[in-house]
C-alpha positions as CSV (number, residue, x, y, z in Angstrom):
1,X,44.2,37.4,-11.0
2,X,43.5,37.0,-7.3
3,X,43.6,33.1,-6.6
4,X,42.0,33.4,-2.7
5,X,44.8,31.5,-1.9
6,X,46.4,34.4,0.0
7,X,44.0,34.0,2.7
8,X,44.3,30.3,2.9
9,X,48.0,31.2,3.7
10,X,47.0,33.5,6.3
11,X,45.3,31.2,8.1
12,X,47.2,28.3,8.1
13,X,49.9,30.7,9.7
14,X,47.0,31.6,12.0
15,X,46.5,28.1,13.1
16,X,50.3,27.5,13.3
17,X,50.6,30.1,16.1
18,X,47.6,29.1,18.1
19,X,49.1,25.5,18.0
20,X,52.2,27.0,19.4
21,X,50.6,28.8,21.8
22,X,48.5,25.7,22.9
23,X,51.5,23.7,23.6
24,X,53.1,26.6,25.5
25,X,50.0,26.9,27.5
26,X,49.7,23.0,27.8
27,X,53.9,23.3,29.6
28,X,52.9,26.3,32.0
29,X,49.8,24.7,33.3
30,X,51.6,21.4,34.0
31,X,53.9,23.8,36.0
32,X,51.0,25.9,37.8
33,X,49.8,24.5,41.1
34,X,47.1,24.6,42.9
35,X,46.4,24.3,46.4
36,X,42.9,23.3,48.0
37,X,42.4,22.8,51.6
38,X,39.0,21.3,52.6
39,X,38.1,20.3,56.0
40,X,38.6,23.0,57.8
41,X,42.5,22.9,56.5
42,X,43.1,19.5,57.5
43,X,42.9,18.1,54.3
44,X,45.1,19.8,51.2
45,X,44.7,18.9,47.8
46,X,47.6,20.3,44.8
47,X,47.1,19.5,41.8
48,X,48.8,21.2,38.0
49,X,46.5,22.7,36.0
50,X,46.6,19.7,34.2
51,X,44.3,18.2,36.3
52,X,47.3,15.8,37.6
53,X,47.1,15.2,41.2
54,X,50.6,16.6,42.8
55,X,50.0,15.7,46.3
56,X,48.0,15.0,49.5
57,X,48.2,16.0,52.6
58,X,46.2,14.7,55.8
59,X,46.4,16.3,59.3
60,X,46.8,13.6,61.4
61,X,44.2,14.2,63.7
62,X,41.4,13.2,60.4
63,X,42.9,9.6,60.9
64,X,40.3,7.8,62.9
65,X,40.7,4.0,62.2
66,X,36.5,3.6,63.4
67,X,35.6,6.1,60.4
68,X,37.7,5.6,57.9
69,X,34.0,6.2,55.6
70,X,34.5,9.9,56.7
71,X,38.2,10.6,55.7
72,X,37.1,8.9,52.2
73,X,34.4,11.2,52.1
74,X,35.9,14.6,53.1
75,X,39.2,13.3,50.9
76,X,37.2,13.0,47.4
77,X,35.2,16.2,47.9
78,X,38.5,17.9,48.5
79,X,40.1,16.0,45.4
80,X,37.1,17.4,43.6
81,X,37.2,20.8,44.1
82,X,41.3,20.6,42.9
83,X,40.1,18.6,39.8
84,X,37.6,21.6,39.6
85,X,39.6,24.6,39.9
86,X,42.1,23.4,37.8
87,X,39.8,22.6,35.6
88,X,38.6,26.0,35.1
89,X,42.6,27.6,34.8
90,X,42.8,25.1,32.1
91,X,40.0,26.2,30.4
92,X,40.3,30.0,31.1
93,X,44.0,29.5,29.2
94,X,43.2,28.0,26.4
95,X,40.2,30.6,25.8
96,X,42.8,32.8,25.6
97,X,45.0,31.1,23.6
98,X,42.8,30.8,20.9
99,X,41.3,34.0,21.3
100,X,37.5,32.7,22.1
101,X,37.3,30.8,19.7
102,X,36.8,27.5,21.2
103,X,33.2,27.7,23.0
104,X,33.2,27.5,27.4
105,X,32.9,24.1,28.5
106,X,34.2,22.5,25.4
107,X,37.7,21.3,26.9
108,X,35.7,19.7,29.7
């Protein structure tokens, strides 16, 4: 007499795996960096593909003590497009890691 619980089984195991995978993922993207430069090169950006900023780097010639507004300014939208890009690696590798079956956008 067939139970159904053979396909319970089966897919525990299946979750199993894609949480293994997840955390392997999870490891290599804090490993994977990013760089973004943004004002013409003067400003770069790295950050993992955790989202974690890595480090900044600031041509000296941006450092104008009468605008400091500017730097701010040209500094977040360069932080932004990191956050974004890694942002989409994260998301592109957990797609695959659960084999589409988390919908886009859901991981933020």
């Amino acid at each position: 007499m067939n139970t159904g619980f053979g396909g319970m089984g089966d897919l525990f195991k299946q979750a199993q795996k894609m949480q293994k995978d997840m955390a392997r993922i999870q490891k290599e993207l804090k490993e994977r960096v990013l760089e973004v430069s943004g004002a013409g090169g003067k400003i770069k950006v790295l950050v993992n593909g955790q989202r974690e900023i890595v480090s900044v780097k600031i041509d000296p010639s941006l450092v104008d003590p009468q605008d400091v507004d500017m730097l701010e300014d040209l500094l977040i939208t360069t932080t932004n497009q990191a956050l974004k890009q890694a942002a989409d690696l994260q998301n592109t590798a957990m797609q695959r890691a659960a084999g589409g079956m988390i919908p886009p956008g859901l991981l933020g």
